[in-house]
Backbone bond lengths (Angstrom), bond angles and torsions (degrees), N, CA, C in turn:
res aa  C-N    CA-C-N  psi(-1)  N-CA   C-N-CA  omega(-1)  CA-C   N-CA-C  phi
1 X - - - 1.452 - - 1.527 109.43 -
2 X 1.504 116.34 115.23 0.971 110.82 166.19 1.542 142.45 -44.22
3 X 1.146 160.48 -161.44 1.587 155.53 171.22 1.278 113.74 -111.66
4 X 1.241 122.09 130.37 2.133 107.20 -162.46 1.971 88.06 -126.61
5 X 0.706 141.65 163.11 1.280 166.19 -92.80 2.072 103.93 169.15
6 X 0.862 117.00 59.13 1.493 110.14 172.19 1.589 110.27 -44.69
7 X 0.892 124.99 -60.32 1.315 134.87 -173.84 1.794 112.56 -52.89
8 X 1.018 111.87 32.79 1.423 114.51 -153.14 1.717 115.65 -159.38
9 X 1.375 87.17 -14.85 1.430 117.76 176.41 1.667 105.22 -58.80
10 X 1.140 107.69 -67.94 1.277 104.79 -169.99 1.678 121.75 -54.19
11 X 1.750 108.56 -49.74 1.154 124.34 147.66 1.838 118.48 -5.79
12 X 1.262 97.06 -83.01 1.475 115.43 177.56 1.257 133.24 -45.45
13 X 1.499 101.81 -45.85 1.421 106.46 144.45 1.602 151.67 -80.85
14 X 1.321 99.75 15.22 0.951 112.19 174.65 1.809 104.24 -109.36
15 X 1.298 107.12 -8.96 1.758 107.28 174.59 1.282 90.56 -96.76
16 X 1.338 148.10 -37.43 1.506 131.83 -164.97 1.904 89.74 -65.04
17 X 1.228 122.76 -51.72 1.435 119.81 170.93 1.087 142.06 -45.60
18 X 1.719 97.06 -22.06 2.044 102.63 179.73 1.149 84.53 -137.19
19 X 1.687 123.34 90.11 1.636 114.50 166.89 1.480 100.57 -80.42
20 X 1.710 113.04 -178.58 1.246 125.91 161.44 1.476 104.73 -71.88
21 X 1.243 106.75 144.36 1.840 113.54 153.52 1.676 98.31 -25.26
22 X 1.395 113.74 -65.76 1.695 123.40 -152.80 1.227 97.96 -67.68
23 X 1.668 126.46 -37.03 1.577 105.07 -158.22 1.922 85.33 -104.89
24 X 1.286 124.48 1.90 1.677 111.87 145.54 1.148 121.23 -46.12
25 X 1.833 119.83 -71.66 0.831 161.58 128.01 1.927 104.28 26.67
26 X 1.340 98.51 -76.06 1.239 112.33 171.30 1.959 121.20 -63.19
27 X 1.305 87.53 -49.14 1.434 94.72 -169.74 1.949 102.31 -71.78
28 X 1.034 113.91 -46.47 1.587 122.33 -175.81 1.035 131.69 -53.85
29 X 1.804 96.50 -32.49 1.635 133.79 -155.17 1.780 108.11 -102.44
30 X 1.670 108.38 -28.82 1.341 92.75 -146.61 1.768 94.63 -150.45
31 X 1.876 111.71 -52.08 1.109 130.60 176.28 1.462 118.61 -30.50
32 X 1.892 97.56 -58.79 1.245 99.59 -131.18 1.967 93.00 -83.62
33 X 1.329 107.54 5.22 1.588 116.81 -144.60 1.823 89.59 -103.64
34 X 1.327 115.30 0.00 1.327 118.20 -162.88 2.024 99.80 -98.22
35 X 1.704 101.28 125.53 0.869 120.70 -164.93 2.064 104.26 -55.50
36 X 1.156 124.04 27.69 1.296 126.80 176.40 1.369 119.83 -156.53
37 X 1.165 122.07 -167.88 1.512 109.37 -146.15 1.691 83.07 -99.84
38 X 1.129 121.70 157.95 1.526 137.01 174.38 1.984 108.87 -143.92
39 X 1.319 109.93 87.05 1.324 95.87 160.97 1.452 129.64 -91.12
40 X 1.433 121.79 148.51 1.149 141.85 -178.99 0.967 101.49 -81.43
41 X 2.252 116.08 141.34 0.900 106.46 151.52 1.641 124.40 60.67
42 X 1.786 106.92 45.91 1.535 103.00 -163.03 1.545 90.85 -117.66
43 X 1.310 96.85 162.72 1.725 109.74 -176.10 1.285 104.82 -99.88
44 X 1.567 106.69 123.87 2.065 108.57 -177.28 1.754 94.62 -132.25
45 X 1.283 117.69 126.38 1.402 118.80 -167.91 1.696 105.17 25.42
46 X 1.235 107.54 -136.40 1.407 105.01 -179.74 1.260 143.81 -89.93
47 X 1.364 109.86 29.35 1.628 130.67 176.73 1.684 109.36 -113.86
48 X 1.275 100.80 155.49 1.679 95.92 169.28 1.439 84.53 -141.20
49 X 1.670 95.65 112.05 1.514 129.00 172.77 1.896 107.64 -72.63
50 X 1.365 111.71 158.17 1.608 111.25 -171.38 1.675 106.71 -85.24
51 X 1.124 127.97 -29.87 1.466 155.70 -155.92 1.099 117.14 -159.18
52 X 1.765 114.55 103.97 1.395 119.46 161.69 1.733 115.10 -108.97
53 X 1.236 114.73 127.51 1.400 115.78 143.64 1.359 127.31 -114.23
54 X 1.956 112.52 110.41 1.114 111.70 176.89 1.384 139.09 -63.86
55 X 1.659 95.76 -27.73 1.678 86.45 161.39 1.318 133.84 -65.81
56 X 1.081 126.02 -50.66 1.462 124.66 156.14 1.796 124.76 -60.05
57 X 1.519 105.49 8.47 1.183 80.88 175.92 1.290 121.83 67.69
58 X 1.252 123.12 -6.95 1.820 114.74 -172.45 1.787 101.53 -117.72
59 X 1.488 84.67 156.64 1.614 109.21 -175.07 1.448 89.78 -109.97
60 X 1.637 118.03 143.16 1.581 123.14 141.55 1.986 107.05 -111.86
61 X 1.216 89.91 143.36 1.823 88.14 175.79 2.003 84.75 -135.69
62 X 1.033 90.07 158.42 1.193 114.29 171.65 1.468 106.58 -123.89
63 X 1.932 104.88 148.13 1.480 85.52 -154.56 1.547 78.08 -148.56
64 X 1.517 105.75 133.08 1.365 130.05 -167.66 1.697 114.53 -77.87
65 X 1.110 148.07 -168.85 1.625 148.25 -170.36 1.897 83.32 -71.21
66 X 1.323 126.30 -69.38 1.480 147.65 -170.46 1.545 83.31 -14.92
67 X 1.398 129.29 -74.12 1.536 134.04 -143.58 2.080 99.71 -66.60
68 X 0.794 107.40 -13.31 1.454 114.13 166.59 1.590 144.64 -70.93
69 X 1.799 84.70 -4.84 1.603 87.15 -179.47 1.705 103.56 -99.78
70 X 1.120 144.93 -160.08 1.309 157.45 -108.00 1.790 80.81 -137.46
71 X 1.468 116.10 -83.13 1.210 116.81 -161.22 2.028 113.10 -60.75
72 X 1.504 118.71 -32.98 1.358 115.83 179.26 1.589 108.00 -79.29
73 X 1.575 115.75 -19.28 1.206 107.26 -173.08 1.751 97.93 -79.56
74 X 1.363 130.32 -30.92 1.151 118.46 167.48 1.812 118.27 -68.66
75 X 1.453 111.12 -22.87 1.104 100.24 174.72 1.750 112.18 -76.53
76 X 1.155 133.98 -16.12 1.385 149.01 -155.99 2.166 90.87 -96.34
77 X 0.813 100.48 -39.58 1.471 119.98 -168.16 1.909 106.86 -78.61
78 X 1.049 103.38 -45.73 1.463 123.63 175.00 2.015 96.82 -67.01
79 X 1.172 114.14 -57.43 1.430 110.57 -173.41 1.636 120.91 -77.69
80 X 1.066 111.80 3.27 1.273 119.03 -170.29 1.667 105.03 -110.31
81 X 1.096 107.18 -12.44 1.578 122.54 172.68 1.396 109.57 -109.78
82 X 1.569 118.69 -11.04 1.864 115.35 163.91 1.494 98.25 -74.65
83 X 1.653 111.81 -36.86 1.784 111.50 -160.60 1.407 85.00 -74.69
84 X 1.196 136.42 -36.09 1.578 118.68 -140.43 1.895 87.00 -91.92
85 X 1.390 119.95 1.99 1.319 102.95 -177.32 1.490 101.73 -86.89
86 X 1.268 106.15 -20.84 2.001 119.04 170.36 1.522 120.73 -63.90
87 X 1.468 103.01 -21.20 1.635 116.23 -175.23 1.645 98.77 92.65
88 X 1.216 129.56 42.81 1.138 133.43 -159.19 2.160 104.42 -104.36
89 X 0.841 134.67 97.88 1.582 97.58 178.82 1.836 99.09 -88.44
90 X 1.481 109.55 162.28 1.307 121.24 153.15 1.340 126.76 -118.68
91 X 1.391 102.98 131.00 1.557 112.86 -176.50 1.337 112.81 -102.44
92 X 1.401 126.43 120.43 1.286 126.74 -167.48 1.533 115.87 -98.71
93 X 1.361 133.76 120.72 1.584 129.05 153.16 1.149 129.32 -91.73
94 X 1.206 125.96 128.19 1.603 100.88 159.25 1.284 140.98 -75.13
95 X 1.195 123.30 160.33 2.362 115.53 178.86 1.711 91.77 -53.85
96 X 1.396 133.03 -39.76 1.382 119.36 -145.43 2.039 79.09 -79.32
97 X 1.475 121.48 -77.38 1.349 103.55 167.81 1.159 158.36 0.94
98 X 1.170 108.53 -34.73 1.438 136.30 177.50 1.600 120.57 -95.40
99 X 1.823 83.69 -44.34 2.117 84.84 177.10 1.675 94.07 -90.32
100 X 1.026 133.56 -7.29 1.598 127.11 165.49 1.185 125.64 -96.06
101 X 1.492 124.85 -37.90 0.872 119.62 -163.68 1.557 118.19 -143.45
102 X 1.272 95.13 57.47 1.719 108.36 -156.60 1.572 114.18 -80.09
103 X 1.191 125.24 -15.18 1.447 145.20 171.85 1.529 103.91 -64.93
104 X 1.352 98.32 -62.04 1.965 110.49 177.39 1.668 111.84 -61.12
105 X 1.454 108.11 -51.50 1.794 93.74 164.20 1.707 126.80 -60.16
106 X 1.156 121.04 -25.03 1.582 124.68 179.21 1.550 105.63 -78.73
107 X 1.034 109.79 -21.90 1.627 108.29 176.28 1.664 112.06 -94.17
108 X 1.134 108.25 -28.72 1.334 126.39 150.81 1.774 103.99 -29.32
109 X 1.264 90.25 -99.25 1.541 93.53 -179.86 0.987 130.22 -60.57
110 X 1.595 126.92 -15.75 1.196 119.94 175.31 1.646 110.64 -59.62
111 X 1.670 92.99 -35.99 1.767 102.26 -168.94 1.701 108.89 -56.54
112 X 1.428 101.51 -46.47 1.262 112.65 -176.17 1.574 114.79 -78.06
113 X 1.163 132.83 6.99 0.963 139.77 150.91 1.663 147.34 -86.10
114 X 1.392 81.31 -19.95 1.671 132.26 -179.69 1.646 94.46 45.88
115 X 1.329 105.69 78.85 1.428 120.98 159.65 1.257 126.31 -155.16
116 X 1.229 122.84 140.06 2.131 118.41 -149.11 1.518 89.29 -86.62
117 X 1.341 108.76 176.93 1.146 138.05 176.31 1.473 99.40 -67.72
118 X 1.267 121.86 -65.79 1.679 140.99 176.24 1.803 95.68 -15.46
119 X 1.624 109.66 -48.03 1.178 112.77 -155.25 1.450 119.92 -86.12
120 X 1.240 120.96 6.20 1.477 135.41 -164.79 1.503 108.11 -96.61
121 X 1.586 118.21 137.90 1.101 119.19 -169.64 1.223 125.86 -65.24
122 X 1.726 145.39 150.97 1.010 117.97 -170.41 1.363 117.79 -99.47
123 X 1.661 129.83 154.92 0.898 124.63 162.41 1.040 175.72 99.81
124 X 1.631 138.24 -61.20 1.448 146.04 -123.68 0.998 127.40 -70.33
């Protein structure tokens, strides 16, 4: 069992409520169509990651211009080695990635997910 963070709750839900365009984008576009569970916006010890899948164990965050400077990239770097002490991996995109190159990130994860395109839900 992972470590949940009560205090963080509220937080979290208030980002599943104001996503980015990009992690809409992602989640609307691509997420939600994936043959397994994907929560938004989930609480893991003391982070609330953008994209969890527990079966795989993997996180996606999408990560805005902010994650580019010196001090968040160490903070981004620091949390990705608390998750990975969970068996957690994180897969990182960027917003520019996503509004450019959003075909190449879904195959991305599909790869890293090891599940085909064929297999994605259709639609609605």
């Amino acid at each position: 069992m992972l470590p949940y963070n009560k205090k963080l709750v509220s937080n979290a839900r208030n980002l599943r409520k104001n996503m980015t365009p990009e992690e809409k984008h992602l989640w609307y576009d691509f997420l939600k169509r994936l043959p397994l569970n994907v929560r938004r916006q989930h609480n893991i010890e003391n982070y609330i990651v953008d994209f969890y899948i527990a079966e795989k164990k993997i996180v996606i965050e999408v990560d805005g211009v902010q994650h580019s400077s010196r001090a968040n990239s160490v903070n981004d770097e620091k949390r990705d080695r608390d998750l990975a002490e969970w068996g957690i991996s994180v897969l990182r995109y960027s917003n520019e990635s996503i509004r450019h190159n959003f075909n190449d990130v879904a195959a991305d994860i599909l790869s890293k997910l090891e599940i085909k395109f064929s297999d994605l839900k259709p639609i609605k």
